[in-house]
RODREN-635404 format. One line per 3 residues: for each residue x, y, z of N, C-alpha, C, O, CB. Coordinates in nm, 4 decimals. Glycine has a CB too. Example, Ala and Ser with C-alpha at 12.3 -4.5 7.8 and 13.67 -1.06 7.14 Angstrom:
REM RODREN-635404
1.3190/-0.5690/0.7800/1.2300/-0.4500/0.7800/1.3200/-0.3300/0.7800/1.4236/-0.3319/0.8465/1.1308/-0.4473/0.9046; 1.2850/-0.2250/0.7080/1.3670/-0.1060/0.7140/1.2900/0.0030/0.7870/1.3409/0.1138/0.8039/1.4084/-0.0598/0.5725
//
This chain:
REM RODREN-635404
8.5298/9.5602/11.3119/8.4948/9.4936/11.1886/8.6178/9.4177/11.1379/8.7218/9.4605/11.1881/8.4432/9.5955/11.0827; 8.6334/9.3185/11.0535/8.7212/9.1835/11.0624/8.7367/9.2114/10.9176/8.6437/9.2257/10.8382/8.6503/9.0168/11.1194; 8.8751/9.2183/10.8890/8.9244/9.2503/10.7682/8.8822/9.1086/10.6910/8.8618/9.0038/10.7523/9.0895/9.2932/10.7741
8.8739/9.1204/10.5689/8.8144/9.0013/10.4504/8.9092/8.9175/10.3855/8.9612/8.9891/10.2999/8.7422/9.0669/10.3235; 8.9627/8.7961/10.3804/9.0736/8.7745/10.2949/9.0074/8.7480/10.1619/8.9484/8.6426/10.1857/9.1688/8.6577/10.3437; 8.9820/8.7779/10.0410/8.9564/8.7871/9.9034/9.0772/8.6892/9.8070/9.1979/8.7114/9.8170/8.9602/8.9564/9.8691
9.0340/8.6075/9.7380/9.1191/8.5144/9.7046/9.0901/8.5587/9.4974/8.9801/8.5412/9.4450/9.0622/8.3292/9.7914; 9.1722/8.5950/9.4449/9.1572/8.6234/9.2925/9.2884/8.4877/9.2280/9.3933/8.4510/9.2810/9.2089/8.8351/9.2506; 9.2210/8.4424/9.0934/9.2865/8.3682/9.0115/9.3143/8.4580/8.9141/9.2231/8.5344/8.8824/9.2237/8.2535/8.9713
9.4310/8.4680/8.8526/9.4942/8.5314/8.7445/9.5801/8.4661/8.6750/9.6582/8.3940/8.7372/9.5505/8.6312/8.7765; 9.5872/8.4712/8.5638/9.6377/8.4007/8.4263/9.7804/8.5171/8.4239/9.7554/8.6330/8.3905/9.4950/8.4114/8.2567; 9.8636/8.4956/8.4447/10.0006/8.6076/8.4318/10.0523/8.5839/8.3010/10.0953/8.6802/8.2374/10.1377/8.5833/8.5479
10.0541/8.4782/8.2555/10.1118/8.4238/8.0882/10.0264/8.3142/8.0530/9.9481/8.2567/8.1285/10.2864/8.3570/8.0762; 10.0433/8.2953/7.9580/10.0162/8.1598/7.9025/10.0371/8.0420/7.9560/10.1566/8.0162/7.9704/10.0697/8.1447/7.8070; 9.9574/7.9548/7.9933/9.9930/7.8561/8.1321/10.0276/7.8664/8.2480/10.0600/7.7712/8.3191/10.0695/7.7906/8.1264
10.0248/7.9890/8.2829/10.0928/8.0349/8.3915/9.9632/8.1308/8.5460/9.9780/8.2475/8.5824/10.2209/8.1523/8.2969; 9.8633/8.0414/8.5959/9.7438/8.0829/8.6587/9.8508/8.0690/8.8125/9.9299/7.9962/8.8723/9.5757/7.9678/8.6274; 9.8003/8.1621/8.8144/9.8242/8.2064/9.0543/9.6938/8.2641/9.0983/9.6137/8.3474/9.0557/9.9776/8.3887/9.1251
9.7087/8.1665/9.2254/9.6053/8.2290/9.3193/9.6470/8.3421/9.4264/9.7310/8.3340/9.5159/9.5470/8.1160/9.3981; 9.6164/8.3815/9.4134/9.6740/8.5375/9.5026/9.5365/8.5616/9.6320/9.4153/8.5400/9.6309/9.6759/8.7281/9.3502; 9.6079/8.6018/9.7070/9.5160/8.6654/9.8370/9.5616/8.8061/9.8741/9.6786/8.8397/9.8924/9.5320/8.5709/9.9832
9.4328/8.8993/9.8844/9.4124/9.0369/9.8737/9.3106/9.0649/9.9978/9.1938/9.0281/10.0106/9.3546/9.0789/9.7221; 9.3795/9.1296/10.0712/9.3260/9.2153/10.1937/9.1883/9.3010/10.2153/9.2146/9.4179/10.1874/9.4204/9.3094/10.2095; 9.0905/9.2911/10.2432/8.9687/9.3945/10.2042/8.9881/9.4298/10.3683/9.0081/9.3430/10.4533/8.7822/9.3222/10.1301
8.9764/9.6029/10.4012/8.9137/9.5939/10.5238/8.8042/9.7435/10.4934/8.8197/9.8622/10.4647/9.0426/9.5974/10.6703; 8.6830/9.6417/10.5228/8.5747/9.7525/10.5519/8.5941/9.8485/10.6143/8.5140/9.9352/10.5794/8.4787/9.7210/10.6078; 8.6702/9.8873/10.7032/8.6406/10.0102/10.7563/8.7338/10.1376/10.6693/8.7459/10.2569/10.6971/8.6751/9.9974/10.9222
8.7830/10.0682/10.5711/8.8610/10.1777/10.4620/8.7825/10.1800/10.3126/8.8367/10.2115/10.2067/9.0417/10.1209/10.4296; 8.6526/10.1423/10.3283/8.5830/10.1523/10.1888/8.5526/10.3431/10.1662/8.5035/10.4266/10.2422/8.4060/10.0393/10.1976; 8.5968/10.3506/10.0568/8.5167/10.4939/10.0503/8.3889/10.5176/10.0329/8.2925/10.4435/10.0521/8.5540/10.5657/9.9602
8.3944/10.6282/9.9944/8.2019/10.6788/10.0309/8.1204/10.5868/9.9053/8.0181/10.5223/9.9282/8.1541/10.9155/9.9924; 8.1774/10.5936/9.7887/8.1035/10.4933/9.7433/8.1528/10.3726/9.6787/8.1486/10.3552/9.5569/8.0290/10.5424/9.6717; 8.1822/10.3204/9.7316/8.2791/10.1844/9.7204/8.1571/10.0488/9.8050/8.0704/10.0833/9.8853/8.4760/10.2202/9.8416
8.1759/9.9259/9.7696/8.1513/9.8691/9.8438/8.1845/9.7031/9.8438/8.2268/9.6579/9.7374/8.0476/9.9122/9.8511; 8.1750/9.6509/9.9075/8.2469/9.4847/9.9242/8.1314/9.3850/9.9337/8.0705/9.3537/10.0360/8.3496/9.4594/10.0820; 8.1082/9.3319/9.7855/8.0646/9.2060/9.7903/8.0935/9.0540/9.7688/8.1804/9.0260/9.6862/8.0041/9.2213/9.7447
8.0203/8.9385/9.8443/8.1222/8.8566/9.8500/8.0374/8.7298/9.7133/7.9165/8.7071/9.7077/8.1564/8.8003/10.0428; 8.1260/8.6791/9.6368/8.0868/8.6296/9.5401/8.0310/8.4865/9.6001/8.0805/8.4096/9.6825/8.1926/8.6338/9.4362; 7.8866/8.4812/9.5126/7.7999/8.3784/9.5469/7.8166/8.2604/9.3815/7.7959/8.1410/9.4027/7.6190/8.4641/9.5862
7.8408/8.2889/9.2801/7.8362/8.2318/9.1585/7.9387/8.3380/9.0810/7.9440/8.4597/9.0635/7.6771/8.2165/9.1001; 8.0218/8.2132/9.0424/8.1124/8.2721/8.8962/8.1049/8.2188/8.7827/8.1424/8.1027/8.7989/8.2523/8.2681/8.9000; 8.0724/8.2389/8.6527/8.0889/8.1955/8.5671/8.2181/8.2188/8.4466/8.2505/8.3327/8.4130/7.9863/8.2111/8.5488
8.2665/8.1290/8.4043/8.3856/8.1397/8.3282/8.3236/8.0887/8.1566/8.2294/8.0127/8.1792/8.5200/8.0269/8.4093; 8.3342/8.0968/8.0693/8.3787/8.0657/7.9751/8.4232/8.0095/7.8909/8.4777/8.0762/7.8029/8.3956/8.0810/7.9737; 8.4201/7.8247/7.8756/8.5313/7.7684/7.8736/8.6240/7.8146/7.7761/8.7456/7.8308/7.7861/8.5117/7.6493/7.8649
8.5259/7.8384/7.6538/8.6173/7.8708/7.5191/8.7449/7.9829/7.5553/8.8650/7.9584/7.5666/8.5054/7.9480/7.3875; 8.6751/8.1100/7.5684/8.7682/8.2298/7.5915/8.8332/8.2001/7.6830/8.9378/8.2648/7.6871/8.7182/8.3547/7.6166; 8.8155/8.1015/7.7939/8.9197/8.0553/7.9025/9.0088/8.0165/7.8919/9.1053/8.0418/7.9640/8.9033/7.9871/7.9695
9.0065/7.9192/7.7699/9.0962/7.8057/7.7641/9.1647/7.8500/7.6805/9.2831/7.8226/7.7004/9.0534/7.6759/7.7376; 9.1439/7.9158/7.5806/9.2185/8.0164/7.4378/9.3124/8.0952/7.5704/9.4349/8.0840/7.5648/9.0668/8.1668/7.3058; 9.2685/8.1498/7.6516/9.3773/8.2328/7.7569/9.4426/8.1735/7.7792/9.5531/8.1600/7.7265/9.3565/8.2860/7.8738
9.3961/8.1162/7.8670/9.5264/7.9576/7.9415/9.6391/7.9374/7.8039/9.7617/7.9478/7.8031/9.4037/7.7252/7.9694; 9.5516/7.9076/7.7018/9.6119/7.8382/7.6091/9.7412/7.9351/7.4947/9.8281/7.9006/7.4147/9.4776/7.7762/7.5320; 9.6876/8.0674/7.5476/9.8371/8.1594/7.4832/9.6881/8.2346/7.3660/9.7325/8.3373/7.3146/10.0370/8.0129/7.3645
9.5855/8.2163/7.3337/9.5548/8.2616/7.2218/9.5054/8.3888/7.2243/9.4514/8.4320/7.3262/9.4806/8.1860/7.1666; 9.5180/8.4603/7.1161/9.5158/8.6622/7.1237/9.3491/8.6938/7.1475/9.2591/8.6442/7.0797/9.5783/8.7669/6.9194; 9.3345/8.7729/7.2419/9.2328/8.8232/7.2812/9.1292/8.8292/7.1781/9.1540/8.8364/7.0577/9.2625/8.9334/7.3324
8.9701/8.8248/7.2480/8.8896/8.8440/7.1317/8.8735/9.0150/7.1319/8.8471/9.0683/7.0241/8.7367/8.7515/7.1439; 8.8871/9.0864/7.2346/8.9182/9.2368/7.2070/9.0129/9.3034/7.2504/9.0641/9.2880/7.3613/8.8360/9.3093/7.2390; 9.0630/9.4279/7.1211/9.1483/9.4698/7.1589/9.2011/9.5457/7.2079/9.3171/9.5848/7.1952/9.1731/9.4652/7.1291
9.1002/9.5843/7.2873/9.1142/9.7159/7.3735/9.1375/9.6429/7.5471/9.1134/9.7231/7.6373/8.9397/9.8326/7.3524; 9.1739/9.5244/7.5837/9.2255/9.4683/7.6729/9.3498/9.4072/7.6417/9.3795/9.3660/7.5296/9.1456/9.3954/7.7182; 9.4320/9.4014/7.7562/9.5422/9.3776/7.7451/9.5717/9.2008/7.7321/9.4676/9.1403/7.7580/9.5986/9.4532/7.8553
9.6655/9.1258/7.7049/9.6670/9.0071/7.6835/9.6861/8.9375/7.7835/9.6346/8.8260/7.7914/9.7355/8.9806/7.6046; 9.7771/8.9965/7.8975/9.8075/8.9624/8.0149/9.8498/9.0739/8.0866/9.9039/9.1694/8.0309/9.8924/8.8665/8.0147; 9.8168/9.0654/8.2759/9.7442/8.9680/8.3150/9.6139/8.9795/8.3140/9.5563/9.0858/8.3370/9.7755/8.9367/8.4166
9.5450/8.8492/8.2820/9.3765/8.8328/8.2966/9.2902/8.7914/8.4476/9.2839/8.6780/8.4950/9.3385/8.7050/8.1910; 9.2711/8.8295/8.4653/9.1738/8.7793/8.6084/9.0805/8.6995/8.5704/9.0087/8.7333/8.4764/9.0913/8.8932/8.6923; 9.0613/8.5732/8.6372/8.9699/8.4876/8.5598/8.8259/8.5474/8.6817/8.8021/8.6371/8.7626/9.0297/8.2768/8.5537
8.7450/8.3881/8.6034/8.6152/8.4004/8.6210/8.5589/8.5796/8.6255/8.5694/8.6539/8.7230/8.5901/8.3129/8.7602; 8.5069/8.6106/8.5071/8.4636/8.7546/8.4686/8.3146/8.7638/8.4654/8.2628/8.8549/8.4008/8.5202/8.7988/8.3259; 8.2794/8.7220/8.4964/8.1014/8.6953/8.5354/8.0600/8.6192/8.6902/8.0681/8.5002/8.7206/8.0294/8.5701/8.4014
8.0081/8.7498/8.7817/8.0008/8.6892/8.9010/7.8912/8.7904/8.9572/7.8753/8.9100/8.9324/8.1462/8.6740/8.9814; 7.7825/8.6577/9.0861/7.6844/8.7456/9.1187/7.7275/8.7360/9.2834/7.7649/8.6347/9.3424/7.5192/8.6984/9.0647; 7.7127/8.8559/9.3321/7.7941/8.8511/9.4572/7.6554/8.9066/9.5015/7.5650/8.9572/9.4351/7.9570/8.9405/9.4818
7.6711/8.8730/9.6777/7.5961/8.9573/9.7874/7.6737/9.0756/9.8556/7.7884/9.0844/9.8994/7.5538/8.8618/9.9026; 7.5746/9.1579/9.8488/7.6700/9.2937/9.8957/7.6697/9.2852/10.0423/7.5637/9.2911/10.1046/7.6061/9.4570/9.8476; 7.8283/9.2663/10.1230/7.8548/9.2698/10.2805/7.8788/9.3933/10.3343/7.8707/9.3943/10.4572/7.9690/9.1913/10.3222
7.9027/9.4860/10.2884/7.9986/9.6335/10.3379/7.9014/9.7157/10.1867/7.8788/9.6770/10.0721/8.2592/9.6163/10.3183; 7.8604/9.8621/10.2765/7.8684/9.9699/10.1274/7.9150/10.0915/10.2354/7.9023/10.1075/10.3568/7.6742/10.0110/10.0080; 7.9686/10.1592/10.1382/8.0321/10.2631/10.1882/7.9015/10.3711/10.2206/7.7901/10.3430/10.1765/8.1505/10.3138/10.0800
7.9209/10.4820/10.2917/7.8336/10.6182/10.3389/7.7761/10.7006/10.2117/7.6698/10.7624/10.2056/7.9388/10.7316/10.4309; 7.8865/10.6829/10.1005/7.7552/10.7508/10.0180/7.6738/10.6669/9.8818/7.6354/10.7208/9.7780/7.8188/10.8998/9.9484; 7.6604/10.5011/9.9236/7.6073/10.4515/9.8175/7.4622/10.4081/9.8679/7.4383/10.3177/9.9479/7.6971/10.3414/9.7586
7.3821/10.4811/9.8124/7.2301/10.4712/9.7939/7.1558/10.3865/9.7073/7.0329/10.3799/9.7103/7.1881/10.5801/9.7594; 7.2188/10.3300/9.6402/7.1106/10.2727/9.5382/7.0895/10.1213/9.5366/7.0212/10.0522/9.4610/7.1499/10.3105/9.3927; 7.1947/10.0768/9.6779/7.1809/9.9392/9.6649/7.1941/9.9324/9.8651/7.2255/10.0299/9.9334/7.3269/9.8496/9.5381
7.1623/9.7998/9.9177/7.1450/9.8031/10.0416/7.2509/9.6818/10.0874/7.2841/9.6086/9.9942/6.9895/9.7894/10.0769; 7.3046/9.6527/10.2094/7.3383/9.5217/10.2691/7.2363/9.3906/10.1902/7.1168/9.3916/10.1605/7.3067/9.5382/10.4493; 7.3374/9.2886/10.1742/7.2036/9.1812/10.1226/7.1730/9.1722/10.0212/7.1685/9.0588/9.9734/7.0834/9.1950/10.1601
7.1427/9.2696/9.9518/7.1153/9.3024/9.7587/7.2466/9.2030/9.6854/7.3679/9.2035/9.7063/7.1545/9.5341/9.6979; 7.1754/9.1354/9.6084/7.2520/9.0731/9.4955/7.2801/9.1739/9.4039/7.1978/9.2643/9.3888/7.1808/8.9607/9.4258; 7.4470/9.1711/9.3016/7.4919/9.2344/9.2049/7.5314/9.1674/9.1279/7.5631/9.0519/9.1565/7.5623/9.3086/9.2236
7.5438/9.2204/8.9950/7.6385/9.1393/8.8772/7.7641/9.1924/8.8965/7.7557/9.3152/8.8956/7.5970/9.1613/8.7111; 7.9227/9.1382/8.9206/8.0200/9.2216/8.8845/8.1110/9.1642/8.7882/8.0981/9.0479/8.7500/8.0849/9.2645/8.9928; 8.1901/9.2305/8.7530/8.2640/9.1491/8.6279/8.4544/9.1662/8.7132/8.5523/9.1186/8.6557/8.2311/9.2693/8.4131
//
């Protein structure tokens, strides 16, 4: 099985977005873990751009930085681990 390269955007400061690449390999998912690959993201512009733009969170029970963008995404599930039952290969998810 062929490890995944996963590509995340993150806001580290204020003006300050990196694209980073992160390793997935299926054959180390745990029992209920699983790897889906994003089909649609949706962003925000307002709360986006207030990030980008330095402005204080709308809640405060998250931190200010760093933010991971696009926080609304419907992925297809490629990999589930041995003990997740409630969803199959193929099944669409919401993840945030």
């Amino acid at each position: 099985m062929e490890k995944i390269a996963a590509k995340i955007y993150t806001l580290s400061n204020p003006r300050e977005l990196h694209l980073k690449e992160e390793i997935l390999d299926p054959t180390q998912l745990k029992g209920n873990e699983l790897i889906a690959k994003t089909v649609y993201s949706a962003i925000s512009p307002g709360t986006e751009v207030a990030a980008y733009c330095g402005e204080e969170t709308l809640r405060a029970d998250f931190p200010a930085y760093p933010r991971v963008q696009g926080y609304c995404n419907i992925a297809q599930i490629k990999h589930i681990g041995d003990a997740v039952t409630e969803w199959n290969i193929g099944d669409y998810v919401l993840t945030f």
